[in-house]
N, C-alpha and C positions, 0 to 999 in steps of 0.2 A: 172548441168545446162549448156547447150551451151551458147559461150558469143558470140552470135551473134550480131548484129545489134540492134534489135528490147531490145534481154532481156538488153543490155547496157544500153539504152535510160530508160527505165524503174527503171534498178537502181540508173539512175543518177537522175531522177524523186522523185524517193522514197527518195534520200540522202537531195534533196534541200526542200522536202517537209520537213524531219525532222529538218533539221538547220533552217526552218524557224518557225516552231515551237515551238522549242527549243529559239529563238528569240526573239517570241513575248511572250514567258512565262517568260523570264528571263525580259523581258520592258512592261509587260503590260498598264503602260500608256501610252507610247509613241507610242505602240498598237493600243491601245484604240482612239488615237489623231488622229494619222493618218487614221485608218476607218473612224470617226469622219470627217475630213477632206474630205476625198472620198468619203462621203455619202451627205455631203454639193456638193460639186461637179456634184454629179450625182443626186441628189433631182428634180431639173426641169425635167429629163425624166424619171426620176420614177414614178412622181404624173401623165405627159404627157404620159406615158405607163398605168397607172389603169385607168387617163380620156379614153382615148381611147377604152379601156379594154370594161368599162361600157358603154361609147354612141354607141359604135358597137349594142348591142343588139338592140336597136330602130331604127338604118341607115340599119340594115340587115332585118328586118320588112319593113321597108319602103320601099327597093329596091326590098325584094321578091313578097309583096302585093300590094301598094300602085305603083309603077311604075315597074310593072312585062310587061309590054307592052313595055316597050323599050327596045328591045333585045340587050346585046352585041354585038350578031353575025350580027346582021344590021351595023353595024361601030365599030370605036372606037369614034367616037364623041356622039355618043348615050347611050356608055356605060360610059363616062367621065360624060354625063348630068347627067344620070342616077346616079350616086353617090354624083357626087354634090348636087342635089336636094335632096336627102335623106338627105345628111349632113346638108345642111341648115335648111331641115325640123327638125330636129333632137335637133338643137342647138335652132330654137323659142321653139319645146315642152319643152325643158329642162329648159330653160331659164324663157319660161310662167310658168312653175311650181314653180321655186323660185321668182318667182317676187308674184305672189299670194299669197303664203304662207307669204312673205314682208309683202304686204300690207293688209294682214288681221289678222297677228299676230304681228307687231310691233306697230301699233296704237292701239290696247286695251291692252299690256303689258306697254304701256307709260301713257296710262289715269290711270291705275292701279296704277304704280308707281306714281303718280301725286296724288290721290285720299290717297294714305297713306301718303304722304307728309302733306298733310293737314290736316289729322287726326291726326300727330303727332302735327301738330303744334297747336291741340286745345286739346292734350293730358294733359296741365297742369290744364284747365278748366274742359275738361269733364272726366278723371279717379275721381277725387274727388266727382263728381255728380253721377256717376254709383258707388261709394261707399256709398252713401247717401242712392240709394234707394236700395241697398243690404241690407243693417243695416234694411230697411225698412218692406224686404221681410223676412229677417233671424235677428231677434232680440236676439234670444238667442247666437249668434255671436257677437254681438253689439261691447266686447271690444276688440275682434278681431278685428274685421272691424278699427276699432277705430284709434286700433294702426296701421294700414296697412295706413290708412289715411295718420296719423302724420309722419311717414316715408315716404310718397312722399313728404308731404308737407316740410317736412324739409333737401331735399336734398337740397346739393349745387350745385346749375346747371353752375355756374362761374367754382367753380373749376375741374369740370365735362371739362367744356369746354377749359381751361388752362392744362388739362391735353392731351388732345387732340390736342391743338397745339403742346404741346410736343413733344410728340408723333413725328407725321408730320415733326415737324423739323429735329431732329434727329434720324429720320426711316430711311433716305437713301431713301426720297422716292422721292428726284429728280434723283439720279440714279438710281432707279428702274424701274421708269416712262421711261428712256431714252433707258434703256435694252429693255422693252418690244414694245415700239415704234419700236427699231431698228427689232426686230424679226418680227414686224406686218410686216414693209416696206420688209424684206427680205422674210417671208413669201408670201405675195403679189406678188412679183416679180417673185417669183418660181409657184407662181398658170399660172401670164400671160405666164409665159415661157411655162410652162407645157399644156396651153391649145393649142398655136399657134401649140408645138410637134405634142400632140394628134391629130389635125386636119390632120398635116402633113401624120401622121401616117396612117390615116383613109382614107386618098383619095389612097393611095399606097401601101395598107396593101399588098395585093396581089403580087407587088414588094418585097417588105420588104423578107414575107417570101419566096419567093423564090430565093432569095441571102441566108439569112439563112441557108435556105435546100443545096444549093452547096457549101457552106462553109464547114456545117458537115459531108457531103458524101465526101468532099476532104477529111478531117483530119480524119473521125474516122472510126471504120469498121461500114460495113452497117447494118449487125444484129442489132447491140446497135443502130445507126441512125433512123432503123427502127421501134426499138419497143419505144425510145427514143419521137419520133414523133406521133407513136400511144396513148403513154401515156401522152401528150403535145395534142392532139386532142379531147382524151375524158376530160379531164380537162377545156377544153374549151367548152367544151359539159355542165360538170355540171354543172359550171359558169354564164356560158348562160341561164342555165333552172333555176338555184339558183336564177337570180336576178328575171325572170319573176316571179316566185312562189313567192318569197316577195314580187314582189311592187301587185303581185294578192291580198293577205294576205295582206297587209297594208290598200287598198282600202277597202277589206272586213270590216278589224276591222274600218275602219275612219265610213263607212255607219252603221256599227251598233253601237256606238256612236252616233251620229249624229241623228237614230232613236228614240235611246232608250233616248238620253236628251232631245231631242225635245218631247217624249209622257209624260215625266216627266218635263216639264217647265222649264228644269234649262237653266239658263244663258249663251250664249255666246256659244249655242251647234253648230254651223257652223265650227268657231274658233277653239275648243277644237277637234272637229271630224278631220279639215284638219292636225291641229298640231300633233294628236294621230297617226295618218295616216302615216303623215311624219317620227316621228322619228322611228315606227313600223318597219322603213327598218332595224334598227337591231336587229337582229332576238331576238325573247321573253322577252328581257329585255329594248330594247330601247322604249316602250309605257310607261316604267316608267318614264321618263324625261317628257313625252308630262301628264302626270298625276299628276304631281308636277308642272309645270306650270297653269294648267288647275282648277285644285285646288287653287291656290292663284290667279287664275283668280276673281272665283266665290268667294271667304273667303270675296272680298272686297264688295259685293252685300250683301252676306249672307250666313253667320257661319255656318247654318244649313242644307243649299244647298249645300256647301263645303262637309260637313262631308258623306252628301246621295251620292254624286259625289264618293265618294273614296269607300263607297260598293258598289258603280255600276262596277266602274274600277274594282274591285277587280272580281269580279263575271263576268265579260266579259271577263277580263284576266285569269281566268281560264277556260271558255270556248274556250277560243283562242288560248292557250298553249296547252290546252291537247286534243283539238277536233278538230281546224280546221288546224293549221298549221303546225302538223305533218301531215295531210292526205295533203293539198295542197302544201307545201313547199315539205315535203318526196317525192310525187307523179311526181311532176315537175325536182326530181333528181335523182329517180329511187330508194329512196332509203327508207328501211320499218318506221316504222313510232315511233320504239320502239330505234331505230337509228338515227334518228334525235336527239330525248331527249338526248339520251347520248351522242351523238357531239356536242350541246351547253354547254349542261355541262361541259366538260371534256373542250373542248374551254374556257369557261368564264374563268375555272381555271387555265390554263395556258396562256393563251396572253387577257385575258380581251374582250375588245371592237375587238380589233381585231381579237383575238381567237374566238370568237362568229361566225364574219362576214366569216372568212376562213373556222372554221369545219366542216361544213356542206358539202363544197363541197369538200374536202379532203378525212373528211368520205366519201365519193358517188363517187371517185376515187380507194379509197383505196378497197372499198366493190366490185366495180365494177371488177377490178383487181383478188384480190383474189377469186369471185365466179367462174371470167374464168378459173382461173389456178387450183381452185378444181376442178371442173367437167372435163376437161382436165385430170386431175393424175386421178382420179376417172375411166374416161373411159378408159385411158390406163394401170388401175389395173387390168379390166375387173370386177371391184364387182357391182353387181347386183343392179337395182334400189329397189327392194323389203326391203336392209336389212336398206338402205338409209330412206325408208316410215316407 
C-alpha cells in the first residue's frame, strides 16, 4: 500500500473509529448517557424534521394543484406566496382534522367514563338485585348464587379503601406524578420547538437542500454523492406515496365502518368510523386501538351490541388486511402486495409501532433498488429473457 495522502487519512480514520469503540464498549453507560444526552439535545429538530417530513406531502399538493397558476417563473413574490399559502392551507387541514377527531371523540369517551362512575356507585345496590333474579332464572344454581351474594355482601369496603390510601401514600406517587408532569412540560416544549423548525424548514426546503448537495459534493466523491442522493430521492418517493396510500386506506376502512354500523344500528357509528379511521394510519394493526375504544364505547349502551361490534371489526379487518390494503398501500409504493404482508410483519417484530410505520417504505426502497441492480447484472450477463419466464 502506498502511504499517500488519502490511504494516511483513512488509516487514521479506521484507528479513531476503533479507540472509539473500543471506548464506548469498555463505558457503556456512560455511552449510553451521553447519546442520551444528544438525543435530548437534538429531539426538537428531529420531531421538526418528520413534522416537516409529513406536512410536505399536503403543501406539495397544494402548490402543484390547488395554486399551480402562480408560476415561480412570474417573480419571486409569487413563488414565496405561493408556499405560504399552501403552508397555511396545510396547517388549518391538519389542524381541522385533530380538532374534529377532539371534539367528537373526547365528549362521548367522558359521558362514558361518567356513565360507569355511576354504575359503580349503584354497584353495592344493583349486583345483589341482578343476583336475585339470576337464582330466579337458574335455580338449580340457587346456592351458588347464594354464596356469590354473601361474599359481596360481606366485603370490607373500609378496609378495601384503607388499603388504598396506603398504597397512595407510600407509592412514591408524589414523585411520580412530578417525573411525568416534568416529561409532559418537556415533551410539549419539544413538539412547539419542533413545529416552529418544521415550518422553518418547509418555506426553504429548496435552500436547505441545496447547501446540503454542496456540502457533500465538497467532502465526498461524486459517484457515492451521486448514487447517495439517488437513493435519498427515491426514499422520499416511497414515503410520499406510503403516507397518501394510508391516509387513502384509513378513509376507506373509516367509510366502511361507518356504513356497515349505521345498516346495523349500533351506537356511536360516526365516532367509531372517525376514530377507526384515525388510528388506521398505522399500518394493519393500529385499527385495533380504535376497536378497543369503540367497544367500550358501545359495552356502556349495550353488552350485546358491543360483542356484534367486535365480529364486525374482526371480518372488516380481515377484508382490509388481506384485500384492500396490500393492493392500495402496495400500489401507491410500487411494491407487490405479498411484500407488504411481509414488511409489516417482519417490522412489527423488530421496531414495533415504529417498525410497522418505517417497513413498508424501506421494503419499496430496498425492492426498488435491488430490481435495478438485477436486471442491470442480468443484461450485462447477456442471459436471455426466455430462461428468466
Amino acid at each position: 500500500m502506498n502511504l499517500n495522502r488519502d490511504n494516511i487519512l483513512k488509516i487514521m480514520g479506521l484507528i479513531l473509529f476503533t479507540v472509539l469503540l473500543y471506548a464506548g464498549l469498555q463505558n457503556t453507560k456512560l455511552f449510553a448517557d451521553a447519546l442520551r444526552y444528544l438525543f435530548g439535545l437534538m429531539a426538537p429538530f428531529v420531531i421538526g424534521g418528520c413534522i416537516a417530513f409529513v406536512l410536505n406531502v399536503p403543501m406539495r399538493f397544494f402548490e402543484t394543484k390547488l395554486f399551480s397558476r402562480l408560476k415561480p417563473a412570474k417573480g419571486k413574490r409569487a413563488g414565496k406566496a405561493k408556499r405560504i399559502f399552501s403552508l397555511i392551507l396545510t396547517l388549518v387541514v391538519v389542524g381541522g382534522v385533530i380538532a374534529i377527531m377532539l371534539f367528537l371523540i373526547v365528549p362521548e369517551l367522558y359521558q362514558s367514563f361518567s356513565a360507569i362512575g355511576r354504575e359503580m356507585s349503584y354497584a353495592r345496590v344493583r349486583i345483589p338485585q341482578l343476583l336475585d333474579e339470576a337464582t330466579a332464572l337458574l335455580p338449580m344454581f340457587e346456592s351458588e348464587i347464594a354464596s356469590i351474594k354473601d361474599s359481596f355482601l360481606n366485603v370490607d369496603w373500609k378496609a378495601i379503601g384503607s388499603m388504598l390510601m396506603e398504597f397512595f401514600r407510600n407509592g412514591n406517587i408524589l414523585s411520580n406524578t412530578v417525573s411525568i408532569a416534568t416529561s409532559v412540560v418537556s415533551g410539549f416544549a419539544n413538539a412547539i420547538i419542533g413545529i416552529v423548525f418544521a415550518i422553518y424548514i418547509l418555506l426553504q426546503k429548496e435552500n436547505l437542500g441545496r447547501q446540503f448537495r454542496r456540502l457533500f459534493y465538497a467532502f465526498l466523491p461524486e459517484k457515492q454523492v451521486d448514487r447517495f442522493l439517488m437513493v435519498c430521492g427515491l426514499t422520499s418517493s416511497s414515503f410520499n406515496s406510503f403516507l397518501s396510500g394510508q391516509c387513502l386506506e384509513a378513509f376507506i376502512l373509516g367509510m366502511m365502518f361507518f356504513v356497515s354500523m349505521s345498516v346495523f344500528q349500533m351506537p356511536y357509528a360516526l365516532v367509531i368510523a372517525v376514530l377507526i379511521g384515525i388510528t388506521a394510519l398505522i399500518p394493519i394493526f393500529g385499527a385495533f386501538i380504535g376497536c378497543i375504544v369503540g367497544a367500550f364505547l358501545i359495552l356502556i349502551v349495550s353488552p350485546i351490541k358491543a360483542l356484534w361490534f367486535i365480529v364486525l371489526f374482526l371480518v372488516l379487518q380481515q377484508i382490509e388486511g388481506n384485500v384492500i390494503y396490500p393492493r392500495v398501500v402496495g400500489s401507491s409504493v410500487g411494491l407487490p402486495s405479498i411484500w407488504v404482508l411481509a414488511a409489516v410483519t417482519l417490522g412489527a417484530s423488530l421496531g414495533g409501532v415504529l417498525g410497522i410505520l418505517f417497513a413498508i417504505p424501506v421494503f419499496s426502497v430496498i425492492y426498488t433498488l435491488l430490481r435495478t441492480d438485477v436486471r442491470a447484472r442480468i443484461r450485462e450477463r447477456g442471459i436471455a429473457e426466455g430462461k428468466i419466464k
